[in-house]
TORPA-4810 file (N, C-alpha, C, O; in nm, 3 decimals):
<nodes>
NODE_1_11.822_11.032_14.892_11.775_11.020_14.755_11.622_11.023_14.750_11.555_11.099_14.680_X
NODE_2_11.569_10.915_14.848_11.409_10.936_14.839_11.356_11.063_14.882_11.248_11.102_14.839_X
NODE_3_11.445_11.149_14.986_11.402_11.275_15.001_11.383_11.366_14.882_11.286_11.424_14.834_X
NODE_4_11.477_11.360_14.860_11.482_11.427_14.727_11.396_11.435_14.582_11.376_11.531_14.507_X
NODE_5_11.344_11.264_14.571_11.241_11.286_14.492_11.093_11.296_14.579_11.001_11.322_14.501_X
NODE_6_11.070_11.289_14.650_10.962_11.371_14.733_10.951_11.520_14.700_10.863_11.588_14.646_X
NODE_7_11.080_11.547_14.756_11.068_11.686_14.748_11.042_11.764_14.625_11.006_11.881_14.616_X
NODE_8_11.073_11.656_14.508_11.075_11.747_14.383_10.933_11.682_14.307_10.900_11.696_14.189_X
NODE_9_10.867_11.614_14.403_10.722_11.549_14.371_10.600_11.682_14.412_10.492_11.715_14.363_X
NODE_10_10.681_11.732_14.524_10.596_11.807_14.610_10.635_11.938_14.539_10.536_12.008_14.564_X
NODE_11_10.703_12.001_14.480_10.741_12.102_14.433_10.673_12.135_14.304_10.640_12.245_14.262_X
NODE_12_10.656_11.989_14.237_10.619_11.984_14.101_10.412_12.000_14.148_10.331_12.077_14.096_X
NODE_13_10.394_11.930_14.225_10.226_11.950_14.252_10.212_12.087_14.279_10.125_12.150_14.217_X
NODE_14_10.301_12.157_14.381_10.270_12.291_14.429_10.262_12.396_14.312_10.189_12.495_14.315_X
NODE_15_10.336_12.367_14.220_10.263_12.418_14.099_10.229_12.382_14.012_10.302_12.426_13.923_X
NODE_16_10.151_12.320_13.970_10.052_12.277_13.971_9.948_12.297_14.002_9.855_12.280_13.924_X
NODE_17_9.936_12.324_14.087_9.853_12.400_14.191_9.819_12.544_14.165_9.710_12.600_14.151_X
NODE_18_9.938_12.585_14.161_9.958_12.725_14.123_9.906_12.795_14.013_9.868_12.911_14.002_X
NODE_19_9.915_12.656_13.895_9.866_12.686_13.752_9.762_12.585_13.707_9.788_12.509_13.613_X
NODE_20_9.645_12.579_13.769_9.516_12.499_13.679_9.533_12.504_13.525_9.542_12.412_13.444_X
NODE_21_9.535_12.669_13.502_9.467_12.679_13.332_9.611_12.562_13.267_9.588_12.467_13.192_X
NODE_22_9.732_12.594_13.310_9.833_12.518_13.259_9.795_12.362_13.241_9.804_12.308_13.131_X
NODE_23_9.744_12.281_13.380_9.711_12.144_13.371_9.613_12.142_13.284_9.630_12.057_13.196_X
NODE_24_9.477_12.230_13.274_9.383_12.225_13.214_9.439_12.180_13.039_9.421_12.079_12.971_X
NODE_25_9.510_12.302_13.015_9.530_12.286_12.906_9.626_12.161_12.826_9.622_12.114_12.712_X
NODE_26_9.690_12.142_12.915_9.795_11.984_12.904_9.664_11.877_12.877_9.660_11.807_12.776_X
NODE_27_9.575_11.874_12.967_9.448_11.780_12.926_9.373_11.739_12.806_9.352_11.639_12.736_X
NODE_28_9.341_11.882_12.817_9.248_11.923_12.689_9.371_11.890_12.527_9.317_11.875_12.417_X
NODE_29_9.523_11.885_12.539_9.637_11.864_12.418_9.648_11.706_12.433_9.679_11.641_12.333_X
NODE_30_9.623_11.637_12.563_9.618_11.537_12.548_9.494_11.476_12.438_9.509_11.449_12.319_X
NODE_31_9.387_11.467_12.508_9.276_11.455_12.463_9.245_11.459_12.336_9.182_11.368_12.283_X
NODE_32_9.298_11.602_12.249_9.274_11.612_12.132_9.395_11.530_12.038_9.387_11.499_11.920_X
NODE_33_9.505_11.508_12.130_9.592_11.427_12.009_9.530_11.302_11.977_9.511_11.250_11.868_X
NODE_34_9.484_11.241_12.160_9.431_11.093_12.130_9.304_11.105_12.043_9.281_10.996_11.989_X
NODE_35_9.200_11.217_12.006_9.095_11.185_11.917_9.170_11.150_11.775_9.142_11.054_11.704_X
NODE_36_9.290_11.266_11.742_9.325_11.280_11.657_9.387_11.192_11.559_9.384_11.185_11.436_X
NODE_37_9.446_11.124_11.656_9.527_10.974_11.624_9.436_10.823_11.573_9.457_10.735_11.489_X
NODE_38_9.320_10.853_11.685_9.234_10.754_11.652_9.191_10.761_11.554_9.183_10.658_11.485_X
NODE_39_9.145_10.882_11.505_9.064_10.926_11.391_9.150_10.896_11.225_9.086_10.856_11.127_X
NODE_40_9.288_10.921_11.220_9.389_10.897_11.152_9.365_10.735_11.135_9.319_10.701_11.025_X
NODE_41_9.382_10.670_11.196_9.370_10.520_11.231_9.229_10.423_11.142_9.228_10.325_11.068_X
NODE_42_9.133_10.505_11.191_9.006_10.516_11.133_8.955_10.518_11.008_8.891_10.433_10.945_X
NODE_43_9.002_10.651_10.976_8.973_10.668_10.842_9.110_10.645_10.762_9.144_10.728_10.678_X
NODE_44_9.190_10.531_10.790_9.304_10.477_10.670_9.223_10.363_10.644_9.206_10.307_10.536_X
NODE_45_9.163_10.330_10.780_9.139_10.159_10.775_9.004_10.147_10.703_8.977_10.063_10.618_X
NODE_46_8.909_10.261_10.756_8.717_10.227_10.678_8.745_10.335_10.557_8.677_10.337_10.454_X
NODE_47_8.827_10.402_10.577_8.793_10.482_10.479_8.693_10.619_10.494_8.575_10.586_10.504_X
NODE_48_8.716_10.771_10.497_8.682_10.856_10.516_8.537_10.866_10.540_8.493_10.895_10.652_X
NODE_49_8.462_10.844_10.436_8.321_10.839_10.388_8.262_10.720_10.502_8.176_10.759_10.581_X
NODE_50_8.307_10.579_10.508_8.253_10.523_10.567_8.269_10.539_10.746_8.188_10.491_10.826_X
NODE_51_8.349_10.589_10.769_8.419_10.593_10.953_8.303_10.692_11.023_8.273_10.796_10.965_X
NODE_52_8.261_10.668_11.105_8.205_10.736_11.186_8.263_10.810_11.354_8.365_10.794_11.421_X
NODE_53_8.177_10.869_11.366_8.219_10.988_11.483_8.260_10.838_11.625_8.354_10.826_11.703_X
NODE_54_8.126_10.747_11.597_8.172_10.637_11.707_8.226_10.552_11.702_8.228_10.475_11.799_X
NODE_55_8.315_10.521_11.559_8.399_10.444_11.540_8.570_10.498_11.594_8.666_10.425_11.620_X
NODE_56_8.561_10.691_11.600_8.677_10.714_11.647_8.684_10.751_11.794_8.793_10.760_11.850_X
NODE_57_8.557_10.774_11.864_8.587_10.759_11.995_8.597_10.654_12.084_8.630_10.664_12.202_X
NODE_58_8.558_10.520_12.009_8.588_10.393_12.027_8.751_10.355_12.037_8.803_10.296_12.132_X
NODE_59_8.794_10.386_11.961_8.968_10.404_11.888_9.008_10.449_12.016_9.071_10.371_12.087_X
NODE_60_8.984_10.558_12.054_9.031_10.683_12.115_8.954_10.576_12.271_9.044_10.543_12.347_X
NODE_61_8.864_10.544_12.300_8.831_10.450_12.441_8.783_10.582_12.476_8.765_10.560_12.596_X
NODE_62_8.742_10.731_12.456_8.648_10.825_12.491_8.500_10.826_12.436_8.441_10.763_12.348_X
NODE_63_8.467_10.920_12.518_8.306_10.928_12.511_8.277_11.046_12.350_8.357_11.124_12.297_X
NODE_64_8.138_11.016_12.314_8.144_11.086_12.193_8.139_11.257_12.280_8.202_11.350_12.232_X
NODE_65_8.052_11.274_12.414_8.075_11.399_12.393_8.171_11.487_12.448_8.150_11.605_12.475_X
NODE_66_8.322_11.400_12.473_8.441_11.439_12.484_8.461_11.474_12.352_8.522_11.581_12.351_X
NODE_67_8.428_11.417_12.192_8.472_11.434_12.106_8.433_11.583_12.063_8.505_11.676_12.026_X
NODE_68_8.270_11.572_12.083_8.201_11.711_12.031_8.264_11.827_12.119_8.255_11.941_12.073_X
NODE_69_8.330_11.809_12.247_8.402_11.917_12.327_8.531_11.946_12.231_8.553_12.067_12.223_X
NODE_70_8.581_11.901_12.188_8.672_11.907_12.065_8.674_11.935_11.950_8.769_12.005_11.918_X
NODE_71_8.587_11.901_11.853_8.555_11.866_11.720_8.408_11.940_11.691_8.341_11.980_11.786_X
NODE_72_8.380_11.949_11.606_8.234_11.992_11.556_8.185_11.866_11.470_8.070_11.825_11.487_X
NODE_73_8.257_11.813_11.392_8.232_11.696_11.370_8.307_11.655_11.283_8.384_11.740_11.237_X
NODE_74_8.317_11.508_11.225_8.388_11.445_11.170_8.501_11.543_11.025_8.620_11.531_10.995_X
NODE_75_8.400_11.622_10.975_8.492_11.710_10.846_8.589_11.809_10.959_8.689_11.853_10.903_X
NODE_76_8.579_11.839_11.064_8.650_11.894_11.118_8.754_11.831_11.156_8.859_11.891_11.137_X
NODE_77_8.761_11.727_11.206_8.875_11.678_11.285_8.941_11.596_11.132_9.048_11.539_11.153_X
NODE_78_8.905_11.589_11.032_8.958_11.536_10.919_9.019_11.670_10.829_9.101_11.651_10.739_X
NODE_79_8.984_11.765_10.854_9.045_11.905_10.801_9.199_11.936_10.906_9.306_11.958_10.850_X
NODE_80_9.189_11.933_11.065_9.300_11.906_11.114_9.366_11.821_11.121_9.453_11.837_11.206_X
NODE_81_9.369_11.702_11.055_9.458_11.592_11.037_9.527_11.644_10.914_9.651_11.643_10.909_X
NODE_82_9.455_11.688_10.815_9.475_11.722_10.688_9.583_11.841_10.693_9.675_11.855_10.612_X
NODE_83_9.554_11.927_10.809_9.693_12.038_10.776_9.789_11.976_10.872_9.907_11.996_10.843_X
NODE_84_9.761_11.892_11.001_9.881_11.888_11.052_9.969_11.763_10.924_10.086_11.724_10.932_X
NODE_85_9.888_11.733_10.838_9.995_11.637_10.731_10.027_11.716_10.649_10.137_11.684_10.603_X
NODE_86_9.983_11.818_10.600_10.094_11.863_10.496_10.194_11.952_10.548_10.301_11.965_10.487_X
NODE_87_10.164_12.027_10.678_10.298_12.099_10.766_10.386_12.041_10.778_10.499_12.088_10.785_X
NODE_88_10.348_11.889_10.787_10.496_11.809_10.833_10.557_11.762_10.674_10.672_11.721_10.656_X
NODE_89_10.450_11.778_10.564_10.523_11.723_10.459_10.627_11.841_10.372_10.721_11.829_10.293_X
NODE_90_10.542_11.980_10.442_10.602_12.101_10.353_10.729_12.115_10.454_10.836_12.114_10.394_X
NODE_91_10.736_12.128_10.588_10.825_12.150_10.635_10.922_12.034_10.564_11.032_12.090_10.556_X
NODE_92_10.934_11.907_10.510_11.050_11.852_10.429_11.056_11.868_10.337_11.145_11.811_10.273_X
NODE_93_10.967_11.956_10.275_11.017_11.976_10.101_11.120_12.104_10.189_11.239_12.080_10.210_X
NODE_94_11.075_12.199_10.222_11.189_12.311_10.233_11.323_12.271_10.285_11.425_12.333_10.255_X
NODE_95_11.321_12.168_10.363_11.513_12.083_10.398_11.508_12.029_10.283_11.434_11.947_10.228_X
NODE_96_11.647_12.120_10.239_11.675_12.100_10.083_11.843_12.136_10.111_11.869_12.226_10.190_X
NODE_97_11.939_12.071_10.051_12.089_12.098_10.039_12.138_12.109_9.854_12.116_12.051_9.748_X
NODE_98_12.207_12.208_9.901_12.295_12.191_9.717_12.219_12.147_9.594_12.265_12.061_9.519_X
NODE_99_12.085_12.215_9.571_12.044_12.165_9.510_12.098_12.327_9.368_12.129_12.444_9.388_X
NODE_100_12.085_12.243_9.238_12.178_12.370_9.173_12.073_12.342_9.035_12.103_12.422_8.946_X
NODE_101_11.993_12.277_9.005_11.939_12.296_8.940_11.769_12.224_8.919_11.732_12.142_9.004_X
NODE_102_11.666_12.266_8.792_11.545_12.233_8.856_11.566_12.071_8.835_11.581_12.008_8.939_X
NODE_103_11.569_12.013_8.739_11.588_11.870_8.748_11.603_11.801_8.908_11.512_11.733_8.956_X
NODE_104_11.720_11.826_8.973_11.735_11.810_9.115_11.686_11.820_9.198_11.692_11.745_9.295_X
NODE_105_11.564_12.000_9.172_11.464_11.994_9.253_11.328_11.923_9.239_11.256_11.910_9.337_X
NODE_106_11.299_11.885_9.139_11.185_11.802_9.134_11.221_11.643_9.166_11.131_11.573_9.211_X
NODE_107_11.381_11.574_9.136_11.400_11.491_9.222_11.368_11.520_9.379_11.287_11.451_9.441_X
NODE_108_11.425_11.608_9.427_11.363_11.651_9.565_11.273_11.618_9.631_11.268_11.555_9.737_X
NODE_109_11.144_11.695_9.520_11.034_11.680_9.557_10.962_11.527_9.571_10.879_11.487_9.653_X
NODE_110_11.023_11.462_9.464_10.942_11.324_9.455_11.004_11.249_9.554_10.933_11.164_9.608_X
NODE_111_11.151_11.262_9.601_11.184_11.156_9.657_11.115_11.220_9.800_11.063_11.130_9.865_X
NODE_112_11.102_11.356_9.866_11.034_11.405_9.982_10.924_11.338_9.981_10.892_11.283_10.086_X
NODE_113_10.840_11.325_9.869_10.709_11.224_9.917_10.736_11.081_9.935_10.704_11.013_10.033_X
NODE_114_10.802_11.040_9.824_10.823_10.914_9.843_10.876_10.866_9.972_10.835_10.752_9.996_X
NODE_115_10.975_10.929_10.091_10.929_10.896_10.168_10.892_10.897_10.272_10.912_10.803_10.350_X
NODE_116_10.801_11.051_10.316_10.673_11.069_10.352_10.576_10.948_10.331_10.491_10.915_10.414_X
NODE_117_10.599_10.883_10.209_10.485_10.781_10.172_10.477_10.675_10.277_10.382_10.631_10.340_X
NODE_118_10.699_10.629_10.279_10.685_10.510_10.361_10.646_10.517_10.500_10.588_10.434_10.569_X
NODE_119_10.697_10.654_10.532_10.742_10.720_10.726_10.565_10.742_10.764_10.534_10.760_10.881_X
NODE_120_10.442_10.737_10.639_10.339_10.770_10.705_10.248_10.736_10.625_10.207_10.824_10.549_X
NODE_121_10.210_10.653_10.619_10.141_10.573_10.488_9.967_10.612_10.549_9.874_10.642_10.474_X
NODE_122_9.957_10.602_10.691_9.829_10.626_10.713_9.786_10.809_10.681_9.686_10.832_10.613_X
NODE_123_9.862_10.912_10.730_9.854_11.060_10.655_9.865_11.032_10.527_9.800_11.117_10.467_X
NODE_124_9.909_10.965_10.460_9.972_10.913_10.280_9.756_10.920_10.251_9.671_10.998_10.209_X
NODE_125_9.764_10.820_10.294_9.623_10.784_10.273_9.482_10.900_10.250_9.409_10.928_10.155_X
NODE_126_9.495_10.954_10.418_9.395_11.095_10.433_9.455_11.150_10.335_9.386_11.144_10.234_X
NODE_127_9.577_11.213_10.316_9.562_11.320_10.199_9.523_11.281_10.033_9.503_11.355_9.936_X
NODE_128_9.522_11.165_10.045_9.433_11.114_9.872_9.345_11.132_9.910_9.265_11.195_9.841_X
NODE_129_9.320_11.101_10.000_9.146_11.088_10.062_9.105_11.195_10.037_9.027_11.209_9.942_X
NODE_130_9.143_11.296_10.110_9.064_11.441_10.105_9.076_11.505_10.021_8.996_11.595_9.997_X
NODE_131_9.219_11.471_9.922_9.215_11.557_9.781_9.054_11.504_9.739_8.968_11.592_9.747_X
NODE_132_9.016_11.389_9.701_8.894_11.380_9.644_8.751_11.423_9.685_8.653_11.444_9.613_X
NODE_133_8.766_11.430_9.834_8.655_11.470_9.888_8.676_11.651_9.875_8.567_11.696_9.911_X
NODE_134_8.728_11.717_9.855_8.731_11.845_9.812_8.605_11.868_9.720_8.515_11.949_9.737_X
NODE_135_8.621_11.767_9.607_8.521_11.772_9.487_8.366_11.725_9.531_8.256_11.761_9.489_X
NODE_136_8.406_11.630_9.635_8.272_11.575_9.670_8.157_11.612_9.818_8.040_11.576_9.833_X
NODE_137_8.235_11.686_9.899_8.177_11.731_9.993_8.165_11.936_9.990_8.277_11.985_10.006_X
NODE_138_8.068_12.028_9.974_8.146_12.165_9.958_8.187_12.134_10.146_8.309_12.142_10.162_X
NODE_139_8.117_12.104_10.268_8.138_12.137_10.368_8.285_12.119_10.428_8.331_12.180_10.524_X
NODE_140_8.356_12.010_10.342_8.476_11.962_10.346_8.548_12.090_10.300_8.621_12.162_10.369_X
NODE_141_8.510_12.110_10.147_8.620_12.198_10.048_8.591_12.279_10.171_8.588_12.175_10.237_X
NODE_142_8.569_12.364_10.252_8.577_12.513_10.276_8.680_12.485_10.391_8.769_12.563_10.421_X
NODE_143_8.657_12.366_10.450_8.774_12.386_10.534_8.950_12.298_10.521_9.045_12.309_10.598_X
NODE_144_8.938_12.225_10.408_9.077_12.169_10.382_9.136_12.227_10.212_9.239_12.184_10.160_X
NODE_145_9.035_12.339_10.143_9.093_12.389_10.020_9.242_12.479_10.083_9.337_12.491_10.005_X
NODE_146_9.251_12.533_10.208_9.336_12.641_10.217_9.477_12.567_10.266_9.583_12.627_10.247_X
NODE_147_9.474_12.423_10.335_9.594_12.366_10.364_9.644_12.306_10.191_9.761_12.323_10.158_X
NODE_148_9.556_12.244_10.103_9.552_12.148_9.958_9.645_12.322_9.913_9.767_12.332_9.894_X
NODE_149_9.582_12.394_9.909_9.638_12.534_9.813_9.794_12.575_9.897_9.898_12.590_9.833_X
NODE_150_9.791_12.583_9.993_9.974_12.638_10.037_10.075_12.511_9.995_10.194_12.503_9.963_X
NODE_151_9.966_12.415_10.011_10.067_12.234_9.970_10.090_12.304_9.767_10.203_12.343_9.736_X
NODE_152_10.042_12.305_9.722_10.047_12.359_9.560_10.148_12.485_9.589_10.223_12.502_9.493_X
NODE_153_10.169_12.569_9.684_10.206_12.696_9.662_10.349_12.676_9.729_10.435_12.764_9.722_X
NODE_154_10.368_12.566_9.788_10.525_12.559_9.846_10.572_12.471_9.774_10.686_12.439_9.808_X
NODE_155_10.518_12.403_9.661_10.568_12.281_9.573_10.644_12.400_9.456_10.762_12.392_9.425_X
NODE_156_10.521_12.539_9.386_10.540_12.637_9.320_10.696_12.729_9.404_10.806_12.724_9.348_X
NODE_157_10.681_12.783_9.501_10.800_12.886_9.553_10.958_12.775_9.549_11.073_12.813_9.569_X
NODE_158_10.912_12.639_9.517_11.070_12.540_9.552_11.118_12.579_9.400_11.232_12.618_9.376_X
NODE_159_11.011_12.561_9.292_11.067_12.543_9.196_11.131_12.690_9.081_11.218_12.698_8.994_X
NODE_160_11.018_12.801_9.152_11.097_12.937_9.128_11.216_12.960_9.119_11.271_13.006_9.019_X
NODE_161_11.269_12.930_9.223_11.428_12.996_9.133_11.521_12.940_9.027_11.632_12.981_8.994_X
NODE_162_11.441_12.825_8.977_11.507_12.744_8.982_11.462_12.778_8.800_11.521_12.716_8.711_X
NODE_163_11.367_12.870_8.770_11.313_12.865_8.621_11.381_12.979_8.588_11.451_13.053_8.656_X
NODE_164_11.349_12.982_8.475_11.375_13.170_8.351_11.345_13.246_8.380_11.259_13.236_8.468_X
NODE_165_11.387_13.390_8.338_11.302_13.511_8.373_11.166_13.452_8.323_11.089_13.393_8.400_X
NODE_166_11.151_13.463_8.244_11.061_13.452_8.203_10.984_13.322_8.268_11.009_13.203_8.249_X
NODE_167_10.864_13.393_8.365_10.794_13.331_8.494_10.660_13.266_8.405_10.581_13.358_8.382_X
NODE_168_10.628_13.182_8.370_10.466_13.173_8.323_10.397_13.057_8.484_10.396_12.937_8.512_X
NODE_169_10.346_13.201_8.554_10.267_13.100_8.705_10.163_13.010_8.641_10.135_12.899_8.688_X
NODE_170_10.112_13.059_8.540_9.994_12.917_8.507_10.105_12.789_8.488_10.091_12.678_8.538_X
NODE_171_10.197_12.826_8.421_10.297_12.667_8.395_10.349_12.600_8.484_10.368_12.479_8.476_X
NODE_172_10.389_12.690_8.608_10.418_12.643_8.715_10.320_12.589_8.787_10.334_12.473_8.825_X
NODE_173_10.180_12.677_8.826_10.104_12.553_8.882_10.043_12.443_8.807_10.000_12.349_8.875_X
NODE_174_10.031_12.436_8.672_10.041_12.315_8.641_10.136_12.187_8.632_10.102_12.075_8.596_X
NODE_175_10.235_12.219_8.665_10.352_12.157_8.736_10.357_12.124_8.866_10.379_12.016_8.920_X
NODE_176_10.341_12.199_8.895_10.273_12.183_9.073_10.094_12.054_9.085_10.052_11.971_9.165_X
NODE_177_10.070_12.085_9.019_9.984_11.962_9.036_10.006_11.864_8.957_9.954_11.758_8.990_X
NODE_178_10.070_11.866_8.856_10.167_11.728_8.788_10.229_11.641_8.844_10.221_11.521_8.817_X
NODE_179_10.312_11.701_8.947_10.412_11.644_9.068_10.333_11.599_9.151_10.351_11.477_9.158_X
NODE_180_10.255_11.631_9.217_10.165_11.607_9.320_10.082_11.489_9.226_10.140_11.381_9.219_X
NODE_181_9.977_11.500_9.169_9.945_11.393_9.072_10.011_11.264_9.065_9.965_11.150_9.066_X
NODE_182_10.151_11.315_9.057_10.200_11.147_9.017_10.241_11.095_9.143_10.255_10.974_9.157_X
NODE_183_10.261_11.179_9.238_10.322_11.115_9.359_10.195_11.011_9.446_10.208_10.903_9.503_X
NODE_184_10.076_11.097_9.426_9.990_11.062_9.513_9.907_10.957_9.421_9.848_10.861_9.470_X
NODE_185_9.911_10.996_9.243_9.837_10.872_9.179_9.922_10.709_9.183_9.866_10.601_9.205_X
NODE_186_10.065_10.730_9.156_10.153_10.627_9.186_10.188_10.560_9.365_10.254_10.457_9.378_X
NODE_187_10.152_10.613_9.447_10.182_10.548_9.542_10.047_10.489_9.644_10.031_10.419_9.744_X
NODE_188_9.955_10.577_9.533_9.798_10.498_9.626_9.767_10.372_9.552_9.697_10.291_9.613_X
NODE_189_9.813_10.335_9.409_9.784_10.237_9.348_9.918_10.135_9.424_9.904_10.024_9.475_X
NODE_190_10.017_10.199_9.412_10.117_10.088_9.481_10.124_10.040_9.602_10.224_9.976_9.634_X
NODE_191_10.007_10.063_9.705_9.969_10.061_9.800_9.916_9.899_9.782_9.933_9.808_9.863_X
NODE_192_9.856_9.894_9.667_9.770_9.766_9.648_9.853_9.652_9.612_9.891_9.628_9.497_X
NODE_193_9.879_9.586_9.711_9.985_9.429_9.637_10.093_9.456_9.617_10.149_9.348_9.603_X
NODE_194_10.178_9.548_9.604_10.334_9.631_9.626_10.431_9.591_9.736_10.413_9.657_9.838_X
NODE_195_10.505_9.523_9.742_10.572_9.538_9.870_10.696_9.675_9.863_10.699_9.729_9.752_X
NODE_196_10.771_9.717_9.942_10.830_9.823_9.939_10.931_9.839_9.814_10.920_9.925_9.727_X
NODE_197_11.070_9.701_9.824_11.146_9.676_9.727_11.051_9.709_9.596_11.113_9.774_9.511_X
NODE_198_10.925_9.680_9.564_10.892_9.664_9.416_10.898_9.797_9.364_10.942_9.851_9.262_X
NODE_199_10.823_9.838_9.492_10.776_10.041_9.490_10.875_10.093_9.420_10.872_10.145_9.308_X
NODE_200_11.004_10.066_9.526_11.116_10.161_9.479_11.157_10.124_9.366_11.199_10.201_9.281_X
NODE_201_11.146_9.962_9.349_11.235_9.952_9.174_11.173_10.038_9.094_11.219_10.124_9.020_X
NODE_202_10.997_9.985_9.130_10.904_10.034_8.981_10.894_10.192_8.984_10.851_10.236_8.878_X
NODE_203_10.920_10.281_9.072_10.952_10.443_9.077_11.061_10.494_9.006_11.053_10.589_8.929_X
NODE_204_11.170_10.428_9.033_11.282_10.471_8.984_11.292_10.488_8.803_11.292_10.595_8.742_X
NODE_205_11.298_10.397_8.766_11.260_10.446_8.603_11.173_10.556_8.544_11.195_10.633_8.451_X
NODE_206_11.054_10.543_8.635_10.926_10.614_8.612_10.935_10.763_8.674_10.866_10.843_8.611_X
NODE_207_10.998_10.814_8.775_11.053_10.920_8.817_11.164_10.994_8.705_11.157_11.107_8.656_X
NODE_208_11.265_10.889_8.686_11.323_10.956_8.587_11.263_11.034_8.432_11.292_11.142_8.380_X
NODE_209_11.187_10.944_8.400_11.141_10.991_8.258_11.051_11.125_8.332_11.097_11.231_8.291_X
NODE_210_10.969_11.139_8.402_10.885_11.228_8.475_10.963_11.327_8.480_10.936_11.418_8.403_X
NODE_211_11.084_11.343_8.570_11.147_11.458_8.568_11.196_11.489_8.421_11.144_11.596_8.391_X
NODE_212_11.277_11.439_8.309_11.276_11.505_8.193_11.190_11.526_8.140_11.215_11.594_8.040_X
NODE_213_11.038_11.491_8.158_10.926_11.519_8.071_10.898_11.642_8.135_10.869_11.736_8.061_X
NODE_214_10.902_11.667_8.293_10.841_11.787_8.320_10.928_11.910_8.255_10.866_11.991_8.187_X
NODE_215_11.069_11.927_8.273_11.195_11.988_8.266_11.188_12.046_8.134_11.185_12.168_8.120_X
NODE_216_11.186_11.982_8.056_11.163_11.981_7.907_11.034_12.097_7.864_11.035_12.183_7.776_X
NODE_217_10.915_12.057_7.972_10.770_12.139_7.968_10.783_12.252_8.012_10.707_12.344_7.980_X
NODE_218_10.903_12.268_8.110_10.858_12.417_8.164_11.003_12.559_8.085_11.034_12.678_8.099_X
NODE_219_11.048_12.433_8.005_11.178_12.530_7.909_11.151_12.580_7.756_11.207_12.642_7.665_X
NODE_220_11.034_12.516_7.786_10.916_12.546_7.618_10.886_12.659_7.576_10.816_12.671_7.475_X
</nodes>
């Protein structure tokens, strides 16, 4: 038995061996998750604006210019936090079953954030965060407007089939940021003094009227 894991110790180094760029690059995926994570961590807790470059390589127990080998700087590594959160949030709006009409799908949608909200409250956070800093930084907008716009444009393609011939896209993306609006204005305030049970009671009413108010808006 101990031969055996020797042997498959020694097999596993020999290539290894074989393939640097491979280890290299396992390093370098390490490295950038742990900035990445720290940085997530960071800016839930100080808050975007206030967190600094040495507050997340602190997090992270690396050196800052491991970070700059990574990052260009702080709007950068907050622009890739920013798409790897809405990939994981769009990839659950599209797991969708039997859904047969739009009412259902905009339940969908709200309950997909809602809970996204609970499963990740610190991404919950960055993406309020950076919706606002869009307006307030341009160096920000240029690099997190294009993940904020496909997040609007896969909220828009769910609810397509689901409307009239008769398509009006301005109505839809104002719907598309209606939904988004309430998800992200209602659960950053319920963040404050909320425990979970309250969340869900105080959503549930308030979701409902939301979906007939929107439903109602886009059959006008």
């Amino acid at each position: 038995m101990e031969m055996d894991v020797l042997l498959n110790d020694s097999l596993i180094s020999a290539m290894e061996a074989k393939n640097p760029v491979n280890r290299a690059d396992k390093r370098v995926a390490k490295t950038n998750k742990k900035l990445m994570t720290a940085a997530l961590q960071v800016f839930s807790e100080y808050g975007v604006d206030a967190a600094t470059i040495e507050d997340i390589t602190q997090r992270a127990d690396l050196g800052k210019g491991t970070f700059y080998r990574h990052f260009k700087d702080k709007a950068e590594i907050m622009a890739c936090l920013v798409e790897e959160a809405i990939n994981k949030l769009t990839h659950n709006l599209r797991n969708k079953n039997n859904i047969i009409n739009l009412e259902e799908m905009l339940e969908h949608v709200i309950n997909v954030h809602y809970k996204f909200f609970q499963e990740n409250a610190d991404e919950f956070i960055l993406l309020f965060q950076g919706r606002l800093f869009l307006k307030l930084d341009r160096q920000i907008t240029e690099q997190m407007e294009g993940p904020f716009s496909r997040y609007l444009e896969e909220i828009e393609n769910l609810l397509l089939p689901y409307m009239s011939e008769k398509r009006d896209i301005l109505r839809i993306r104002r719907l598309a940021c209606a939904v988004a609006g309430f998800v992200f204005g209602f659960f950053s305030f319920a963040m404050i003094g909320m425990e979970s049970e309250e969340i869900e009671t105080s959503i549930k009413p308030l979701r409902q009227s939301f979906v007939k108010s929107l439903s109602s808006f886009l059959v006008q």
